[in-house]
C-alpha angles and dihedrals in degrees: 000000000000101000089179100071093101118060097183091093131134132263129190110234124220082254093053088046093059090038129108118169128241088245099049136293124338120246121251130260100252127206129202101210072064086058123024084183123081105273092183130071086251131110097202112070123224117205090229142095114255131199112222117223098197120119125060136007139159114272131203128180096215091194104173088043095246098131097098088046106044078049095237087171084069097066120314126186098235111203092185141066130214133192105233111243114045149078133306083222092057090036087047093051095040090055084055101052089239124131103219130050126288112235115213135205135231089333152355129204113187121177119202132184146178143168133253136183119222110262117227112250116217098208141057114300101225093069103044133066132174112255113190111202131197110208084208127339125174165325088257106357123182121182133197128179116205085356099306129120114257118208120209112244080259083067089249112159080188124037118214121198136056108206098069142044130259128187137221124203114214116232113228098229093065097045111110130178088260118033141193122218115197124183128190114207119191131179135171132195078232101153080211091071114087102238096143113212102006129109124278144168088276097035113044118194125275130073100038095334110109135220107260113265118187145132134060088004091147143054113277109202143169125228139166106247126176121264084235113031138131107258123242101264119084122174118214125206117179134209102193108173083061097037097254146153132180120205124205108201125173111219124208116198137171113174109051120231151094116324131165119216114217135194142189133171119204125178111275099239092033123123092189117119099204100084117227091240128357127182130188117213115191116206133163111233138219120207114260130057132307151166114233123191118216131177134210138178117222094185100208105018118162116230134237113250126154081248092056119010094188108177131195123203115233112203101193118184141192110216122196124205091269098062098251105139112207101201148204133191129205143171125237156172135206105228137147116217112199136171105202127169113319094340150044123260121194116191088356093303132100126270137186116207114234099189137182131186116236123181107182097200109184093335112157118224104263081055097055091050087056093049090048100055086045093052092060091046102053078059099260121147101172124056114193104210098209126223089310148096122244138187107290091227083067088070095059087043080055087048098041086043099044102242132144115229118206102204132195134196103239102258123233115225097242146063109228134116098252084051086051091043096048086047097051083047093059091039089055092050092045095058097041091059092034113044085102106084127077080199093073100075108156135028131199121208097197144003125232092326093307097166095355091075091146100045089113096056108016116078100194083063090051092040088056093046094051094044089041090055095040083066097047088058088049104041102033106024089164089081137067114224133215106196088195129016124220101000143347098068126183120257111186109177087329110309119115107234095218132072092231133033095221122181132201109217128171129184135131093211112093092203084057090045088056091048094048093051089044092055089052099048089052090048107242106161097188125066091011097097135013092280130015113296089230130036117180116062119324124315125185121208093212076145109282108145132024114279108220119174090221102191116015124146120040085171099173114054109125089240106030087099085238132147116315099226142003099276091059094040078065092049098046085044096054093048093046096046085042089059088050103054082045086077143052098263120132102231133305142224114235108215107256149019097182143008106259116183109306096352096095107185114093117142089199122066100241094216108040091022086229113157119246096191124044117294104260106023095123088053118099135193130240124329125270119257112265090258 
């Protein structure tokens, strides 16, 4: 891969060299012809070097909330350090002196800062700028730089979120030799932000409700981008029965004119400089930012299955009048998600889903590396991210392993309209970031009414959920929806408005395990979970879209009445998967990957990723007739 194609890189300059900030020492220059891996927590590549801000940085508890006010962006004593990234509750703790994190109550405002020197560019001024990028801030993050207020490239004074990255790009005019960087980080135990799993004021800590984790919890880093330039998110549709593949880009420009964008796909382990297609789309450009839609043909390619995840590398490039290319690189696979009938059919076959739960909690990267690979070994070709936001780099592990990724926008813990606001916001950011990977096949858009309390009553929750999932068919066709996991599903004139019926269902008794499946298969929408399967007006099975038992098991918690030891727990799990592939059901998610906290019935060490139950259990043969 030609890492040299963009000169706007950093250098480090002899004053950076000699340089070490106020707030600890700064971050090297890093070069990817050093690392021809992703260094950073993206899943789009840039051809540039980059300068990590991570380390260390000034930190400051504001705990009345007068910082703004007493303008410490301005210029604040800080008597405390922090290691960038990680958690307020760690920094708070470690400013404390004290070993385990620091809960927090109503709401917690933390400042951080560091210096920076001003890295060389080796190339013409007039086509680069600085971009800063958060790999994920929040919940509420501000920025100045030298005491002035930054704006992210959406034109936020304030970013809100805390599961995706968002860029700033640096004005000239307020560059100096020497820079501070401030950051204002704000969150609040408010039941309307979407935080999943994590305590709030409605749901307090303790059972399967998490200690809070926010903050700094990603990379920050500076690199030289073009002043026009397509931005580091594609989304990728495929047509597989004609060969194409359509490609969402969001262009950035700034000086209006005639570009051409140009794109080439190569093999992803090819060394070969002729592309396999390339096409070339003319366009004349306003200033301002835009998403662009572009089609190309790769007659023969081969698709992305768990069987085979065969990737292909897209370079895209932005080329000027003059002939400069700003460029992109990305990794994809040509696949085909369907729910069809009673099953699943990826790339026109067939597929059961052999599904497991996974709740990274505060896992660091290497970690979740280690889970995933576990997670393949223990048979698995579905992981059903639950209710969180990862590491973006975990999504290309789940294309380059083959395996399927069921993904959910964290839920917030009422039902309002600022709470449905603030969850299509974060949608909105989550897709837009994630739209890449053939592994992502299927989104939920809420758990067992999280946020959504009222869905079975209130007709303005319902109403979101169906219009919110009516855009996802239309926008992002490459994915199949669940508009509620587990139970409570929408029934509009009798048309389910989710691409599967899932059900939660928990019991240790394998008689009762039998009865329960039993109850599903035949349809019946009432006594089978904890609430009724469909809310809405009437809505009859008769087979029309794809069963998955979407979380069963939990065989591990101290009172559920479940196996003794981890031999048993095999055994329990055998009987009950082999009770599942007896039936017409479409696939299902054992509960859970890991122990997380007091949920204490994990099958995969979290921290060396060992097995605690035999490789491929959770594996199953071929499907059951249709019946």
């Amino acid at each position: 891969m030609d890492l040299t194609h963009s000169n706007y890189g950093l250098s480090a300059s002899k004053e950076e060299e000699e340089y070490t900030a106020v707030a600890g020492e700064k971050a090297p220059i890093v070069n990817p012809d050093d690392d021809p891996g992703n260094p950073l927590p993206r899943a789009v590549l840039r051809l540039n070097n980059h300068q990590l801000l991570d380390g260390e940085w000034g930190f400051a508890v504001d705990t009345n909330d007068d910082g703004l006010h007493g303008g410490w962006h301005l210029g604040h004593d800080y008597q405390h350090t922090a290691q960038w990234p990680g958690s307020v509750e760690m920094h708070m703790a470690a400013a404390k002196g004290e070993p385990s994190p620091i809960a927090w109550k109503d709401k917690v405002v933390v400042w951080y800062e560091r210096e920076f020197a001003l890295p060389e560019r080796d190339e013409v001024e007039a086509r680069s700028m600085l971009q800063l990028t958060f790999g994920a801030c929040g919940y509420e993050t501000r920025v100045w730089l030298n005491g002035h207020p930054l704006q992210t490239i959406e034109g936020e004074e304030i970013h809100y979120g805390e599961y995706t990255s968002f860029s700033y790009e640096l004005p000239e005019e307020i560059l100096h030799l020497r820079n501070r960087l401030t950051v204002r980080i704000a969150d609040t135990m408010d039941a309307e932000t979407p935080r999943g799993k994590q305590e709030s004021h409605v749901y307090k800590r303790g059972g399967i409700w998490y200690q809070t984790y926010t903050g700094a919890v990603r990379s920050v880093w500076l690199e030289m981008v073009e002043r026009n330039r397509l931005r580091s998110r594609v989304g990728v549709v495929s047509v597989v029965e004609d060969q194409l593949v359509r490609f969402n880009l969001a262009l950035r420009i700034h000086d209006p004119g005639q570009y051409v964008i140009r794109l080439q796909v190569f093999g992803k382990d090819s060394d070969a400089t002729e592309p396999l297609a390339t096409s070339d789309f003319p366009m004349l450009l306003e200033a301002g930012q835009r998403e662009q839609r572009v089609v190309m043909e790769l007659p023969g390619a081969e698709l992305w299955s768990p069987a085979t995840p065969h990737l292909y590398r897209l370079v895209a490039q932005l080329i000027d009048a003059n002939g400069y290319a700003a460029q992109i690189e990305a990794y994809f696979g040509l696949r085909k998600i369907e729910a069809r009938g009673c099953y699943v059919y990826l790339n026109n076959e067939r597929i059961y889903l052999d599904g497991i739960l996974y709740q990274p909690g505060t896992a660091t990267y290497a970690e979740m590396q280690r889970h995933f690979y576990a997670m393949k070994e223990l048979g698995c070709n579905l992981v059903r991210v639950h209710i969180a936001g990862v590491d973006p780099r975990i999504y290309n592990l789940a294309d380059e392993l083959g395996l399927l990724l069921w993904v959910e926008v964290p839920s917030p813990h009422s039902s309002t309209t600022r709470s449905r606001h603030n969850h299509r916001a974060e949608l909105l950011r989550m897709v837009a970031l994630m739209e890449t990977h053939p592994s992502i096949i299927i989104w939920s858009l809420y758990n067992e009414d999280w946020g959504a309390q009222d869905i079975a009553t209130n007709n303005k929750t319902r109403q979101y959920i169906v219009d919110t999932y009516h855009y996802m068919q239309l926008a992002h066709p490459q994915f199949l929806v669940v508009d509620n996991d587990g139970w409570h599903h929408i029934s509009y004139l009798g048309r389910l408005k989710s691409d599967l019926l899932t059900a939660h269902l928990y019991t240790p008794d394998a008689n009762r395990w039998r009865e329960l499946l039993d109850r599903l298969v035949r349809g019946e929408l009432e006594g089978t979970a904890a609430f009724p399967l469909v809310v809405g007006d009437p809505f009859f099975y008769r087979r029309q879209v794809p069963l998955l038992v979407s979380e069963w098991g939990g065989f591990g918690f101290p009172d559920y009445g479940g196996p003794q030891d981890d031999a048993e727990r095999a055994e329990r799990i055998r009987l009950f998967k082999d009770e599942l592939r007896a039936r017409p059901i479409a696939g299902d998610v054992y509960t859970q990957a890991t122990n997380i906290e007091d949920e204490r019935n994990g099958l995969i060490d979290p921290h060396t990723g060992e097995l605690s139950v035999p490789a491929g259990l959770l594996a199953s043969g071929p499907p059951a007739p249709l019946g």
